[in-house]
ZAKEDREN-27399 format. One record per residue (C-alpha): x, y, z; residue number from 1. Coordinates in Angstrom, 2 decimals. Example, Ala and Ser with C-alpha at 12.3 -4.5 7.8 and 13.67 -1.06 7.14 Angstrom:
REM residues 2
<site><px>12.30</px><py>-4.50</py><pz>7.80</pz><n>1</n></site>
<site><px>13.67</px><py>-1.06</py><pz>7.14</pz><n>2</n></site>
END
This chain:
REM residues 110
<site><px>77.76</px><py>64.61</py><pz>72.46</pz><n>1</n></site>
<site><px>78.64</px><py>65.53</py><pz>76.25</pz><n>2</n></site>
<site><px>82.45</px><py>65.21</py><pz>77.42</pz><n>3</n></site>
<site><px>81.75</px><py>62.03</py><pz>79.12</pz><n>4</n></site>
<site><px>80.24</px><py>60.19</py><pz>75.88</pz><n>5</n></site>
<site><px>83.13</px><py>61.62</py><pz>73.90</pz><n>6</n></site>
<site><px>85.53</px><py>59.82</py><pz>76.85</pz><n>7</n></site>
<site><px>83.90</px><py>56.71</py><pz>76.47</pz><n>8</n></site>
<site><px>83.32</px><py>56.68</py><pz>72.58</pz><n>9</n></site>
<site><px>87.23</px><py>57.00</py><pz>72.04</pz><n>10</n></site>
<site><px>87.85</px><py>53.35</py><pz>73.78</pz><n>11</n></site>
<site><px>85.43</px><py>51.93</py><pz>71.27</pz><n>12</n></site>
<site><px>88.48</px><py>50.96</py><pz>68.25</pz><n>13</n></site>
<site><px>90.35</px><py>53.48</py><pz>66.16</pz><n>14</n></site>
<site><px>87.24</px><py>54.67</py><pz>64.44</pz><n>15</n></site>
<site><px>85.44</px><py>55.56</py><pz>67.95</pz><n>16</n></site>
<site><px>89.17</px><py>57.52</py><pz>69.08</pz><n>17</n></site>
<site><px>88.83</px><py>59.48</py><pz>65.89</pz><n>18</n></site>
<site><px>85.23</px><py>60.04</py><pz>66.09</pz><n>19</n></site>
<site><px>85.58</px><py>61.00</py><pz>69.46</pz><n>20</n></site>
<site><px>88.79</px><py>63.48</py><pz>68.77</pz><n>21</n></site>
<site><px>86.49</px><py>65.15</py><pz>65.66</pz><n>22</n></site>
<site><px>83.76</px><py>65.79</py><pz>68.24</pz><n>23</n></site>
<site><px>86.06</px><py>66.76</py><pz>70.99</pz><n>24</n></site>
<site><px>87.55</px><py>69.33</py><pz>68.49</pz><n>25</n></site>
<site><px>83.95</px><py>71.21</py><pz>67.34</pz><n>26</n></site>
<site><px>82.73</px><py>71.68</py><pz>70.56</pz><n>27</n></site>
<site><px>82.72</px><py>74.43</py><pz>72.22</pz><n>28</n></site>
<site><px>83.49</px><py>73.47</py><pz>75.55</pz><n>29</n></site>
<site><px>86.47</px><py>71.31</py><pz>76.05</pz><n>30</n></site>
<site><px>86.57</px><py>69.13</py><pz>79.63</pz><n>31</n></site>
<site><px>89.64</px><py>67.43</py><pz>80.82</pz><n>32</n></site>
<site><px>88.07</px><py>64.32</py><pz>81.12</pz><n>33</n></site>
<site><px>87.33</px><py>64.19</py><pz>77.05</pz><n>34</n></site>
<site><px>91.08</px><py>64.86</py><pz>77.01</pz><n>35</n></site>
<site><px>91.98</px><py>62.86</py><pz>79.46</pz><n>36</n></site>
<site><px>90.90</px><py>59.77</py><pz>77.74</pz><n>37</n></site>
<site><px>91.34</px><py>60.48</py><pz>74.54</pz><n>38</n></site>
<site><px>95.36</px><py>61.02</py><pz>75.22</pz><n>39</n></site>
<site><px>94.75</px><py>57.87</py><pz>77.36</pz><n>40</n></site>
<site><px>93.63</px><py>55.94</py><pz>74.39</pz><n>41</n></site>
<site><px>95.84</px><py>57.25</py><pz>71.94</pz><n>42</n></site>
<site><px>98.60</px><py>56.16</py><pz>74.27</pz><n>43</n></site>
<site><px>97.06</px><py>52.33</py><pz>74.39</pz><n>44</n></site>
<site><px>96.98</px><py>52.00</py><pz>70.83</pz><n>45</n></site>
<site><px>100.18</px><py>53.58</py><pz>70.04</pz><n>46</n></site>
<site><px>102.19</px><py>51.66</py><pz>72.79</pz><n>47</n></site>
<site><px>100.06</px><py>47.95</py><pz>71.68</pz><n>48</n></site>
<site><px>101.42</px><py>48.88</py><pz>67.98</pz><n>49</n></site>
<site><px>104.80</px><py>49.09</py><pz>69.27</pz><n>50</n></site>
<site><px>104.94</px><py>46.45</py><pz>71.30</pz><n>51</n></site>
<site><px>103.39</px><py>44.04</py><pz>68.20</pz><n>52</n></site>
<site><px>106.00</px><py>44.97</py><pz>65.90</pz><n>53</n></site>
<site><px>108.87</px><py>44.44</py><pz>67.96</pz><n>54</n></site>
<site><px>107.66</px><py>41.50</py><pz>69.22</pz><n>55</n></site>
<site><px>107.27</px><py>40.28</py><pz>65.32</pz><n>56</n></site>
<site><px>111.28</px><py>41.36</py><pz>64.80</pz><n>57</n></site>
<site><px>111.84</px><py>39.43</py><pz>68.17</pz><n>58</n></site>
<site><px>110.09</px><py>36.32</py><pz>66.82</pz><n>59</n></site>
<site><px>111.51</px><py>36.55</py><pz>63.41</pz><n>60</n></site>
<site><px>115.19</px><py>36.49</py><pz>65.39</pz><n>61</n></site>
<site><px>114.63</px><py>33.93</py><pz>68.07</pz><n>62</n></site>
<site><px>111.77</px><py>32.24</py><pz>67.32</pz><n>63</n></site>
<site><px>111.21</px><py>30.72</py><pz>70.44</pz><n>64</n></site>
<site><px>109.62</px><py>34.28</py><pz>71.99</pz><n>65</n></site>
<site><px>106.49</px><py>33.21</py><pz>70.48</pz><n>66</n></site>
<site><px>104.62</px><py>32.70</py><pz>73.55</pz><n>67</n></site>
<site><px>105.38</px><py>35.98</py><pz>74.59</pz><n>68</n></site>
<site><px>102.94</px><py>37.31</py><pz>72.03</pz><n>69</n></site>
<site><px>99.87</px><py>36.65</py><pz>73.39</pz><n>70</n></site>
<site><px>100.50</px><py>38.04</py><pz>76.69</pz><n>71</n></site>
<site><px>101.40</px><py>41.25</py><pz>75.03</pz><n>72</n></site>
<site><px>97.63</px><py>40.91</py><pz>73.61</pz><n>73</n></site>
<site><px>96.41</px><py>40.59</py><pz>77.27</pz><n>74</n></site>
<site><px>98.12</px><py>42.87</py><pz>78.62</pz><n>75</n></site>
<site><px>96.82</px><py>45.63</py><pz>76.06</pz><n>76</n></site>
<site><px>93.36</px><py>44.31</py><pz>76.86</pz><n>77</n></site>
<site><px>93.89</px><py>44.70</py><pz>80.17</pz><n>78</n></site>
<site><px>95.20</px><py>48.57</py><pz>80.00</pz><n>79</n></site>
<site><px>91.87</px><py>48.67</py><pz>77.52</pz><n>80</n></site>
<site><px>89.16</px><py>47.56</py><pz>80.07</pz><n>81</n></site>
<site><px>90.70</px><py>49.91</py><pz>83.27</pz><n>82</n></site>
<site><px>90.56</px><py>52.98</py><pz>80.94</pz><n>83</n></site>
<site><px>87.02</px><py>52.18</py><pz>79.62</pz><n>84</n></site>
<site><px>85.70</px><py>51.55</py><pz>82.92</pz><n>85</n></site>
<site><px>87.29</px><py>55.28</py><pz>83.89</pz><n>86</n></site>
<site><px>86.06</px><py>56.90</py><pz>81.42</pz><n>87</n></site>
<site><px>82.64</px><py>54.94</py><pz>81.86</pz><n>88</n></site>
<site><px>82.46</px><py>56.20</py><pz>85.51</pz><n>89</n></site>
<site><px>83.95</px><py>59.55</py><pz>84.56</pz><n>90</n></site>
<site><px>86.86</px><py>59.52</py><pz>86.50</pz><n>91</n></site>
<site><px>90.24</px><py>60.81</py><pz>85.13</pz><n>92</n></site>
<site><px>92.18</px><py>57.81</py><pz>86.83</pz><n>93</n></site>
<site><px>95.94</px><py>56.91</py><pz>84.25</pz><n>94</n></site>
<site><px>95.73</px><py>53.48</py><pz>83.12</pz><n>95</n></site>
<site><px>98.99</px><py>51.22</py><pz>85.36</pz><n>96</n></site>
<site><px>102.43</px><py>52.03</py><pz>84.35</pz><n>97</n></site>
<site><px>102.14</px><py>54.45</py><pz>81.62</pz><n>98</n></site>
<site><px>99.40</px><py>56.45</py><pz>82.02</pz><n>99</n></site>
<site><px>101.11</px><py>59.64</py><pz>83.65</pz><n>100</n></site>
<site><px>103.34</px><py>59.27</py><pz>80.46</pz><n>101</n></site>
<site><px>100.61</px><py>59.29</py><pz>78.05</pz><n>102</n></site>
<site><px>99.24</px><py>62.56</py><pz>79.58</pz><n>103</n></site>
<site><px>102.56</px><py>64.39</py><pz>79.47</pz><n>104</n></site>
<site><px>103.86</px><py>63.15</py><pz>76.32</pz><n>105</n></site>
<site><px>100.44</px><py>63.35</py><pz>74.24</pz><n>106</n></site>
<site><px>100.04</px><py>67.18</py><pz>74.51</pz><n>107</n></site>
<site><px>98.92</px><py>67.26</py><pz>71.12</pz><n>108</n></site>
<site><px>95.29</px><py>66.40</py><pz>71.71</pz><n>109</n></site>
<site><px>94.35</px><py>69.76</py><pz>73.69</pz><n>110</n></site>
END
């Protein structure tokens, strides 16, 4: 699998970032832009599993925050699509907001 498949494949669920991150790891030559995205990724899912369970401890509280839960869905969707569509064109472009945080703060994946 080149570098920009392995980008791609990691947007494709949880099971496509881990496929992607075992494939990333055996090959030989690494490219920032299978890094890149798979950081990237791992930073979309982490921050959308966050962001669900505080909003379910917010809504258990004050249960009028309800309708704040489906914008948290779109708004994870959104951060989704503009890294696919990177990685898709093979650019190494941060998702809005928190993608420069993702890169430094995911040093892990290397």
């Amino acid at each position: 699998m080149d570098q920009k498949t392995i980008a791609w494949v990691s947007y494709l669920t949880i099971i496509g970032w881990i496929i992607a991150l075992v494939t990333y790891n055996s090959s030989p030559d690494k490219s920032s832009l299978a890094k890149f995205h798979l950081r990237q990724v791992f930073g979309i899912f982490a921050t959308g599993f966050a962001l669900y369970i505080a909003m379910i401890m917010l809504i258990v509280i004050m249960p009028f925050f309800f309708f704040l839960y489906p914008l948290i869905g779109i708004a994870i969707f959104i951060l989704w699509i503009l890294g696919l569509v990177a990685a898709v064109n093979g650019e190494e472009k941060p998702v809005p907001l928190l993608g420069d945080f993702y890169q430094k703060t995911f040093t892990f994946i290397s």
